[in-house]
C-alpha positions in Angstrom: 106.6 99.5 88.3 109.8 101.1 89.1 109.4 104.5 91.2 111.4 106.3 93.5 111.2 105.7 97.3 109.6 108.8 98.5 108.1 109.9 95.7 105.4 107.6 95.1 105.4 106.1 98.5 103.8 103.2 98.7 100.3 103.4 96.9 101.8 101.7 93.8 103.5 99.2 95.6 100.6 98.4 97.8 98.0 98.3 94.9 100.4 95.8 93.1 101.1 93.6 95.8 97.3 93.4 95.9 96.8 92.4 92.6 99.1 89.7 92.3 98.2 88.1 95.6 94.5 88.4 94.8 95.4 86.4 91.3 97.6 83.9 93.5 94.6 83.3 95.7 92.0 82.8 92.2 93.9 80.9 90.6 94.5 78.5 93.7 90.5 78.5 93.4 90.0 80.3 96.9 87.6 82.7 98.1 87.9 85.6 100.5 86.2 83.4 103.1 88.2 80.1 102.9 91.3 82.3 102.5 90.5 84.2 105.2 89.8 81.1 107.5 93.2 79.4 106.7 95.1 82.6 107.6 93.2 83.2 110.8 92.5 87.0 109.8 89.1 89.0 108.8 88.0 88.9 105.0 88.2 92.7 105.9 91.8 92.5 106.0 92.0 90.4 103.0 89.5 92.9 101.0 92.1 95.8 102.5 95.2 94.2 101.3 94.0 92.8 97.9 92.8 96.4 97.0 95.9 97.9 97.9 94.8 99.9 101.3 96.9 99.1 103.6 100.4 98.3 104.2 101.9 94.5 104.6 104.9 92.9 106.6 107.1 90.1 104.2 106.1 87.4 106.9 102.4 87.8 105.9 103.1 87.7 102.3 104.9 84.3 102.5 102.1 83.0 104.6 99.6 84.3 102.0 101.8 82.4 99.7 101.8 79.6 101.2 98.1 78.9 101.9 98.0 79.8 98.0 100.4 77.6 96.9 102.3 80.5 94.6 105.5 79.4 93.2 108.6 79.3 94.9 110.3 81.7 92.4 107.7 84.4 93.2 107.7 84.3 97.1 110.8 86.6 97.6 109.9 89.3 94.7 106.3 89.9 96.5 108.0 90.0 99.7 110.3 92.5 99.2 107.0 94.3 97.0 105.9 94.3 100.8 108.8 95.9 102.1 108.1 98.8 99.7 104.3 99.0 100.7 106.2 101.1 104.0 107.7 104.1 101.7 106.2 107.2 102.6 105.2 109.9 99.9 106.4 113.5 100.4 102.7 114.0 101.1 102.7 111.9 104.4 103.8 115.1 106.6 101.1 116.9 105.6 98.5 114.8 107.0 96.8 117.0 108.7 95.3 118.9 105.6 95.2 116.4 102.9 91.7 114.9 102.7 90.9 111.2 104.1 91.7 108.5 101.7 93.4 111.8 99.4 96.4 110.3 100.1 96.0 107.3 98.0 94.8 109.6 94.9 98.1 111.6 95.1 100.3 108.6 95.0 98.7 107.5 92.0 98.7 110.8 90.3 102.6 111.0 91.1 103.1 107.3 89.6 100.9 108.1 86.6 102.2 108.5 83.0 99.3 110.2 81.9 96.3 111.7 82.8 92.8 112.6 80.7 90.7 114.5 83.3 87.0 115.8 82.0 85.6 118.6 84.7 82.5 120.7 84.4 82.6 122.5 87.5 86.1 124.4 88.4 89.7 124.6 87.1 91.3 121.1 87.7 93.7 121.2 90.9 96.6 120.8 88.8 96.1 123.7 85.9 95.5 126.4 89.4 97.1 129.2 90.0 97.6 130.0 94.0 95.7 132.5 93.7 92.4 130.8 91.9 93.0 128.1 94.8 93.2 130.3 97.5 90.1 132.0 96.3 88.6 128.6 96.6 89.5 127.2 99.8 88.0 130.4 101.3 85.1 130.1 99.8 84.6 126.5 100.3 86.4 126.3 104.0 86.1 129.8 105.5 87.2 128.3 108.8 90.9 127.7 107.7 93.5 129.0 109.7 96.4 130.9 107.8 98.8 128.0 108.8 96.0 125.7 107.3 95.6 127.3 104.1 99.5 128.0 103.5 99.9 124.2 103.6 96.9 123.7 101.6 98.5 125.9 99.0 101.8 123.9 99.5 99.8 120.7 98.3 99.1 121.6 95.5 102.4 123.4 94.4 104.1 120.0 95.1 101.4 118.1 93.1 101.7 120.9 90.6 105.5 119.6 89.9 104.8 116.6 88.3 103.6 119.0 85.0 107.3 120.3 84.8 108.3 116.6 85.6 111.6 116.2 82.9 112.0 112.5 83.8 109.6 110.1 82.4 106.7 113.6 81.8 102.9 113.3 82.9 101.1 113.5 79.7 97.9 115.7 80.8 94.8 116.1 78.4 92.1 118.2 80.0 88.3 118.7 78.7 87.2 121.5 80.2 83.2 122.7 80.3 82.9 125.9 79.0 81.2 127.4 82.3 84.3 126.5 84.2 86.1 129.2 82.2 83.3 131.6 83.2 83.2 130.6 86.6 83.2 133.8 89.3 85.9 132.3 91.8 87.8 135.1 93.2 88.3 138.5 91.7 89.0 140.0 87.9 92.3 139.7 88.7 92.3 136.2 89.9 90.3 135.1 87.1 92.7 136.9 84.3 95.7 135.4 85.8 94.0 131.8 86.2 93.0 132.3 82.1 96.3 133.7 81.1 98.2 130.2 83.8 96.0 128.0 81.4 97.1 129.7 78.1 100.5 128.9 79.2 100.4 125.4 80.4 98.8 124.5 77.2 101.3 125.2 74.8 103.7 122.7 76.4 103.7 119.9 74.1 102.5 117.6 77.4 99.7 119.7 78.2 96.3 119.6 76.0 93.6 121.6 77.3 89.9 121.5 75.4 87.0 123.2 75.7 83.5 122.3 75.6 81.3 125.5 74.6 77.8 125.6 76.1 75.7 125.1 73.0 77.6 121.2 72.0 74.8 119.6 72.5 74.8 116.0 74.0 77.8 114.6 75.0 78.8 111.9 77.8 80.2 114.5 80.2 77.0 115.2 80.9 75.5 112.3 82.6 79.3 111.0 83.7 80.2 114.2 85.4 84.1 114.7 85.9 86.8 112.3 86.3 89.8 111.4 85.8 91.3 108.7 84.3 95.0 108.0 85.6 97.1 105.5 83.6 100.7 104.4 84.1 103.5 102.4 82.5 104.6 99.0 82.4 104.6 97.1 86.1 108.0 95.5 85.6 108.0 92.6 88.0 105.5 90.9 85.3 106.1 92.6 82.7 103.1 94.1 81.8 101.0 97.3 81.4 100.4 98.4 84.6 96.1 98.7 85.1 94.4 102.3 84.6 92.0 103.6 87.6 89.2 105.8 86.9 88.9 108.4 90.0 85.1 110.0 90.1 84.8 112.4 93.0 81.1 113.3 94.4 80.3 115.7 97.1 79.1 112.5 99.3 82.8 111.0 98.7 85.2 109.9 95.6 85.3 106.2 94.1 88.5 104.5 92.4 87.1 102.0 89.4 89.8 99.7 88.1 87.7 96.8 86.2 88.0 96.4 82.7 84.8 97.4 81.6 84.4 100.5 84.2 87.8 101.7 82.6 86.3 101.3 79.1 83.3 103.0 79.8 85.2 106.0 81.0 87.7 106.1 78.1 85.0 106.0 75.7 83.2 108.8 77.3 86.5 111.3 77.8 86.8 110.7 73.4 83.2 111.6 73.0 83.3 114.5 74.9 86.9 115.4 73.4 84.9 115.0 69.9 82.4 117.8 71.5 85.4 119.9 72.2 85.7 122.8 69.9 87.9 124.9 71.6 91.2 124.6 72.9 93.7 127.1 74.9 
């Protein structure tokens, strides 16, 4: 998929390189083990790079390719797909407040082309006002410093951007639980601008925000909980769409779901609970 150094960084890149070297390695009929064995390294480390976790030097990838027997043709293009997995996202200098693992979330929300997210609990991190999400943090982390929670705030406004994006625009479709709207977080005046931020982003013809009221009925949300489902454009170097991920984030931890079938379940979920949606902002 073509991106922008420094914009994505290098979660797309990674998670591609991944892919493809994980269907070099099938189709030469090898598993993690054997592969693992002929490159001298850890089935960890293959696991890591297949998935797209970490970052990987061209030598490696023409080793990998050769142990997998991959085409001739291909071997430079993934290499230089490894050169890329070392870009670095505007989000990399703030470390020190982004969430373990967030990281690899934010890249793929800046590389997505659209977004359905289904939440039942609070206003989705991108619909925020400052002031609803500074309400939040020091609620959830009282312990924050004011440096902390500035940068925290800074997050988001950067993440924020990609709604105003002019150049290839995020499609966003939100469900939202009617509790969410009713939700005490912060003061009246922090709750009537939050109302009045989501009245606003959804009359953009990108934005589509629905409401769930409390008497629906059944619907999947309420055995799924939230998620998100990001999904992107076309992965040029084959030609083809690039894969959807389904992000589901627990209080124990958060879980990216890329097979077929998980992606399905999730899609048909977000349009039954976008039938239950009666409302809209």
């Amino acid at each position: 998929m073509a991106s922008p150094q420094g914009v994505t960084g290098s979660t797309m890149p990674r998670r591609q390189l991944g892919r493809h070297l994980r269907d070099l390695r099938n189709r030469a009929r090898m598993t993690t083990r054997t592969a693992a064995s002929q490159l001298e390294w850890s089935e960890a480390k293959i696991w890591r790079i297949e998935t797209g976790q970490t970052s990987l030097r061209s030598l490696d990838v023409e080793a990998m390719c050769k142990v997998y027997g991959a085409p001739t043709d291909l071997v430079e293009p993934l290499a230089a797909l490894a050169r890329e997995t070392k870009a670095r996202g505007w989000w990399t200098s703030y470390g020190d407040v982004i969430a373990e693992g967030f990281e690899v979330y934010i890249g793929l929300e800046e590389a997505a082309s659209e977004l359905s997210v289904y939440e039942d609990g609070l206003i989705p991190a991108l619909l925020q006002t400052q002031e609803y999400a500074k309400a939040l943090l020091e609620q959830t982390i009282p312990e924050l410093t004011e440096s902390e929670l500035e940068r925290r705030l800074a997050v988001l406004a950067a993440r924020q951007a990609l709604i105003a994006r002019t150049d290839s625009p995020l499609h966003l479709h939100v469900v939202l639980a009617e509790s969410v709207l009713t939700r005490r977080i912060g003061d009246d005046r922090v709750r009537a601008g939050q109302l009045a931020r989501l009245k606003e982003l959804a009359e953009r013809e990108t934005v589509n925000i629905d409401v769930v009221p409390a008497d629906s009925g059944y619907h999947a949300g309420l055995e799924s909980g939230r998620f998100v489902i990001l999904e992107f454009g076309v992965d040029d170097s084959v030609d083809r769409p690039e894969p959807p991920v389904v992000y589901v984030e627990t209080f124990a931890g958060s879980t990216y779901l890329d097979k077929p079938a998980e992606f399905e379940r999730y899609r048909d979920a977000f349009v039954d609970i976008a039938a239950a949606a009666t409302g809209k902002l």
